[in-house]
Each structure stands twice: as C-alpha cells, then as structure tokens.
C-alpha positions as CSV (number, residue, x, y, z in Angstrom):
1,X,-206.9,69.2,32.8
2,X,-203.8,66.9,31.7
3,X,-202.6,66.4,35.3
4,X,-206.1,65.3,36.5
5,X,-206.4,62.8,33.4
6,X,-202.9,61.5,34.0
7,X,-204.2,60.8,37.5
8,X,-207.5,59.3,37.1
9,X,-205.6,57.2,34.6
10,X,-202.6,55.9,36.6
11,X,-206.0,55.5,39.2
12,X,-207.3,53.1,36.8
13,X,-204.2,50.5,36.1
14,X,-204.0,50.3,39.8
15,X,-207.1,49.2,39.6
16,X,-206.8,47.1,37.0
17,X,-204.0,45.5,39.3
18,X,-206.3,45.0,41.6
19,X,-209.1,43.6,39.6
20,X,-206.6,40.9,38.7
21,X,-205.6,39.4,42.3
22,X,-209.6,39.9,42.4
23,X,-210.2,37.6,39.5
24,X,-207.6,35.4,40.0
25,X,-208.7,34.8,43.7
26,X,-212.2,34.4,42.5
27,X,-211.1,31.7,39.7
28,X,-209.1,29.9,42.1
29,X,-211.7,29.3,45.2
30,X,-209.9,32.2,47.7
31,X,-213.1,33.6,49.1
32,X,-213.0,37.3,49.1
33,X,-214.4,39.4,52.4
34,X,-214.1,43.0,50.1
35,X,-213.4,44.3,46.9
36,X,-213.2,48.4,47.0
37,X,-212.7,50.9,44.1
38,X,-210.6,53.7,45.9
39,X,-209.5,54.0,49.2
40,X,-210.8,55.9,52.5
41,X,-214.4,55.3,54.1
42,X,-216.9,53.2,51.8
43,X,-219.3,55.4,50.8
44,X,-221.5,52.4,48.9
45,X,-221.7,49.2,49.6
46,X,-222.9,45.5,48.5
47,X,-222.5,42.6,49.5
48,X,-223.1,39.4,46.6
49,X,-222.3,35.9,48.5
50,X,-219.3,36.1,50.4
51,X,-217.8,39.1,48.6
52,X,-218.8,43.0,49.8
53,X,-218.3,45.5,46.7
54,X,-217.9,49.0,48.0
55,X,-217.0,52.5,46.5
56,X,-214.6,54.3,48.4
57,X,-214.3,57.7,49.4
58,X,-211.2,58.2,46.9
59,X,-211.5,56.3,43.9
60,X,-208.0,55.7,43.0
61,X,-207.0,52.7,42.2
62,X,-208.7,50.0,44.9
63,X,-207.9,47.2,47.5
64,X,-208.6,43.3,47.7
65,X,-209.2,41.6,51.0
66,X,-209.3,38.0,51.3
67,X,-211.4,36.5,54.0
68,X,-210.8,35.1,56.8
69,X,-206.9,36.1,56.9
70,X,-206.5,37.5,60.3
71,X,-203.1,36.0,60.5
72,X,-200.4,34.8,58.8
73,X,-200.9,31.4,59.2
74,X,-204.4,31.6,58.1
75,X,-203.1,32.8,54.7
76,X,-200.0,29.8,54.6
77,X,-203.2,27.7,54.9
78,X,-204.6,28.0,51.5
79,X,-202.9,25.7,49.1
80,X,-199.8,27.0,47.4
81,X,-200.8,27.3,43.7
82,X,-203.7,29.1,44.6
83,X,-201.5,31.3,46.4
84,X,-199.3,32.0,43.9
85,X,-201.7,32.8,40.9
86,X,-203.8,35.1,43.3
87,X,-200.3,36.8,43.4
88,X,-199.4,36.5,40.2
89,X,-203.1,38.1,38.9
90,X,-202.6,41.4,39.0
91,X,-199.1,42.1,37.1
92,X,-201.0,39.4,34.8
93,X,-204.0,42.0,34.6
94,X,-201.5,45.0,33.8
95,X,-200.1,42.9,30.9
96,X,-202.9,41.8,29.8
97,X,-204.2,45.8,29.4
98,X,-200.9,46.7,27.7
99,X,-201.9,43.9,25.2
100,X,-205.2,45.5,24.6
101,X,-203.9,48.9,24.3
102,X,-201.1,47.3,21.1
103,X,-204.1,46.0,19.6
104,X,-206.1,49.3,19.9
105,X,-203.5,51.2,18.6
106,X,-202.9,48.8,15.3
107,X,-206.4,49.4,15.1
108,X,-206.5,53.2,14.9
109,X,-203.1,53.0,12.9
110,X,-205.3,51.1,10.4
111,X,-203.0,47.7,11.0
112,X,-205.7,45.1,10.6
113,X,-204.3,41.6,10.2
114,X,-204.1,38.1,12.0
115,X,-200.4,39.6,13.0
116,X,-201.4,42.8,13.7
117,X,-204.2,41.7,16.1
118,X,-202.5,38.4,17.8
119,X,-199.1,38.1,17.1
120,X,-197.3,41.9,17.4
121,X,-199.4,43.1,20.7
122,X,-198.1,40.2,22.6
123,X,-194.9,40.8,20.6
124,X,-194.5,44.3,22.0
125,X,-195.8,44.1,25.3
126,X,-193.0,41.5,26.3
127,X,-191.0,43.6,24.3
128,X,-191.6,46.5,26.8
129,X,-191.3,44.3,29.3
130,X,-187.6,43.4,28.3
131,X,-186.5,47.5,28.1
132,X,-187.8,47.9,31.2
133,X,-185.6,44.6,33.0
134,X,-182.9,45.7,31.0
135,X,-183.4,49.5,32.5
136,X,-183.4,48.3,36.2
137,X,-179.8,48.2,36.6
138,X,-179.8,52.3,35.3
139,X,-181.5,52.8,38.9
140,X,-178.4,52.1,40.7
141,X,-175.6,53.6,38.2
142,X,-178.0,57.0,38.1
143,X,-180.3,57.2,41.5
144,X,-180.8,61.1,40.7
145,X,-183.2,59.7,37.5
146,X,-185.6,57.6,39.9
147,X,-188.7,59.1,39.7
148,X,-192.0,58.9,41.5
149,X,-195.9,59.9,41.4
150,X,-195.3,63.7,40.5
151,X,-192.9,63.5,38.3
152,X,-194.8,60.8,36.3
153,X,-197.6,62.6,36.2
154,X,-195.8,66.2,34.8
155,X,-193.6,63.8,32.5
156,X,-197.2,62.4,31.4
157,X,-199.2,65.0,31.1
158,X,-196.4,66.9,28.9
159,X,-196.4,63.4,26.4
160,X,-199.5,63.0,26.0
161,X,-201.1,66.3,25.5
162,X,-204.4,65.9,24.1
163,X,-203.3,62.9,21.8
164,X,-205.6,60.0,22.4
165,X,-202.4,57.9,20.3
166,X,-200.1,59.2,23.2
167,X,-202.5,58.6,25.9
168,X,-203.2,54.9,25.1
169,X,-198.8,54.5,24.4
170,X,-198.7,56.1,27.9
171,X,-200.9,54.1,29.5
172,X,-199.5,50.4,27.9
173,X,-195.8,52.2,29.3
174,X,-197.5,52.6,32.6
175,X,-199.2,49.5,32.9
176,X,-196.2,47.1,31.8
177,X,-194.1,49.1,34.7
178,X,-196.8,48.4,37.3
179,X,-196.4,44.8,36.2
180,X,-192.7,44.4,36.4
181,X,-192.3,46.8,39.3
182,X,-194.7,44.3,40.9
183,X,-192.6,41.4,40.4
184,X,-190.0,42.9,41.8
185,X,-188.0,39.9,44.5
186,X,-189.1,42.5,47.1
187,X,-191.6,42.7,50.1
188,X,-194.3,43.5,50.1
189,X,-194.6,43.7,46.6
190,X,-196.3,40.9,44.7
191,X,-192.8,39.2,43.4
192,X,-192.0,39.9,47.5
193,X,-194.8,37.7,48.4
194,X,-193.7,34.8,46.1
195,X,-190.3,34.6,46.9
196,X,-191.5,34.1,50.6
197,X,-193.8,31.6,49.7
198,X,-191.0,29.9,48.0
199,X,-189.0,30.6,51.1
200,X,-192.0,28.4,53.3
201,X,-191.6,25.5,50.5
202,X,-187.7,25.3,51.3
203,X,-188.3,25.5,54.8
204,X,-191.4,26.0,56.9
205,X,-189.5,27.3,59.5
206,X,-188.9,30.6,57.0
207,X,-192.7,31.7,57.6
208,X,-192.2,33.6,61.0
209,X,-189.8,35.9,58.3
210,X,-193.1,36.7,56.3
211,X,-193.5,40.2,58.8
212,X,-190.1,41.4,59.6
213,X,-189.7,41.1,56.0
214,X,-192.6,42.7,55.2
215,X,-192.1,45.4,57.5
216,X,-188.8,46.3,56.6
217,X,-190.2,45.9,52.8
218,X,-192.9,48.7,54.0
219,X,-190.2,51.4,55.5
220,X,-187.8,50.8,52.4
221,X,-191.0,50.9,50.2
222,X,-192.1,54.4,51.4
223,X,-188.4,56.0,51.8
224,X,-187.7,55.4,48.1
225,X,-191.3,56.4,47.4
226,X,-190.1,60.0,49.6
227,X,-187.0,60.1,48.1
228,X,-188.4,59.9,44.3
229,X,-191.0,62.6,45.5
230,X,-188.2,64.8,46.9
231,X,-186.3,64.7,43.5
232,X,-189.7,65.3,41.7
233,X,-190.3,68.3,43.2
234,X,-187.0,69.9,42.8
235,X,-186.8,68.8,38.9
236,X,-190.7,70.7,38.8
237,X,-189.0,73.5,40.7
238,X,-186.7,74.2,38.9
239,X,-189.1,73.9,35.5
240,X,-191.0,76.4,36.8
241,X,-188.0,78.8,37.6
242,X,-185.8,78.4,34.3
C-alpha cells in the first residue's frame, strides 16, 4: 500500500510541474491547445476557449501542449520572456509546493509565528535547494549511488511508512529535486530549453541546434534513466536475498 502511495504521489509533483508551465503559459498570453492529467488515450475531455482539459488513461503526472507549435520556428516566434517564464513555471511550481509543505509542517509541529510561516519555509526550501547543487558533483565521483524511479519509490516507501510528517518531508525532498533536476543546462530538460534559447539570443543561426540537441538530450535522457533502473533493481535484489 506504501509503494502505490509513493507512486500516486511522485504522480502528483509531476503534475504539479506541469500545472506550472500551464499557469505560467496561461499568465503570460501562450495559448494552450491541451492540458491532460496522465498520459495514454484521453478518456474525458473539455474544451474551455482555446484550451482542451482531458483525463488521461494513466493519471500520472500530465502533459502541456501549446498551440499552434508544429515547428520549431513557430515556437522561436513567441516573444522571449514569455518563453522563458513558461519554462521557468514548473520548477517554479515544485518550489513553490516544497514551500507549502515547510509551512504545513511548522504547522503540525505547532511552530506558529510570522517566521515560522514566511520567513523559515522559504528559508529551508532554498536551503534544500543548496544540498542538492552541492550533491551534484557526488554523481560523478560515485555513479553506482544514481538512482532512479524504483529505487525512489522502495527508498520512499521504507521513510515514510505510515507517517503523515515523513510523507509531507518526502514529498518537499521530491519536489525541490524535480525542480533543480529541471534546471539542469541540459536538453530537453527545462534549464535545456533556456540555455538554447539563450543560444538563439547570441546567435540566430544556433536555432537549427534546438533538435539535434534535443535529440541527443532524449537518448542520453533515457540511457541514464535505464542505467539508474538497472542499478535499482540489483540494490532491491539483493534486499530481497540478504
């Protein structure tokens, strides 16, 4: 029952991530064709204006689709802050959460001041932010500790337990690693996709690198992503067979 809670919540901050570039777009006039919660075939849908809400057949985590961006250029088009704080809205979102989540637990912890409320959420979530910048370069000096979906859903479910404390600290650890993993310089992530818009704004010319880069971002993106699950399931293995 852990495992499935673990899931359904990392479901949720990816859909919080998404229900940032989807606010942000909205706030900054990019017209959306579709906002889904989950993936697969829609199995409801409406459409309000412009925008078509749909519930997808897995609902994990969800999608945004701009409209009208059938090619790259089409997207190049649309101004360049706009751009950038559509990008920027979802790691925004995920920070935003892991502030809510300090505040909630200051709350149950009985913590009810101006500081407690304000100050020390925003304190510690760019705190967390900090360890986990500061823990990036571990990656390289240990690439045996990367780990990916399965193992952070067994290392989850074993924290949290059925603490609701632990399973709002988990989620604010979650959620400020979605945000900074995000802003990673590296396509197609969402720090990828600025850093080739800055690329256009040094030289135009730099646009026709927006795919190649993206698809090379892709195949690196999903060999780590098999590589983390690989070492995953040899760590669970080998729990299971101590």
């Amino acid at each position: 029952m852990t495992y499935l809670m673990i899931i359904i919540l990392i479901g949720f901050l990816i859909f919080i991530h998404e229900l940032g570039h989807f606010l942000a777009a909205k706030a900054s006039g990019i017209p959306i064709a579709r906002f889904s919660i989950g993936f697969g075939p829609v199995l409801f849908s409406r459409k309000i204006k412009e925008t078509e809400y749909c519930l997808s057949a897995f609902p994990i985590g969800g999608y945004v689709l701009p409209d009208g961006i059938e090619q790259v250029a089409d997207l190049y088009n649309i101004p360049l802050r706009k751009r950038l704080f559509y990008t920027l809205g979802g790691p925004l979102a995920n920070i935003v959460f892991a502030v809510i989540g300090f505040i909630l637990l200051n709350l149950i912890a009985g913590n009810i001041s101006f500081y407690s409320i304000i100050v020390d959420p925003v304190h510690q979530a760019f705190l967390y932010i900090y360890k986990i910048i500061c823990s990036l370069g571990l990656i390289f000096k240990n690439p045996d500790q990367i780990s990916g979906i399965a193992g952070i859903i067994t290392l989850g479910s074993e924290f949290v337990g059925l603490s609701f404390v632990r399973l709002i600290n988990f989620a604010v650890l979650i959620s400020v690693n979605l945000a900074v993993f995000n802003l990673l310089p590296f396509p197609p992530l969402d720090g990828g996709v600025i850093m080739l818009y800055l690329f256009e704004k040094i030289n135009p010319k730099l646009l026709r690198l927006h795919i190649p880069l993206a698809v090379t971002g892709w195949v690196l993106l999903l060999g780590l992503i098999l590589y983390a699950t690989v070492l995953d399931i040899g760590r669970i293995s080998t729990g299971l067979t101590a």
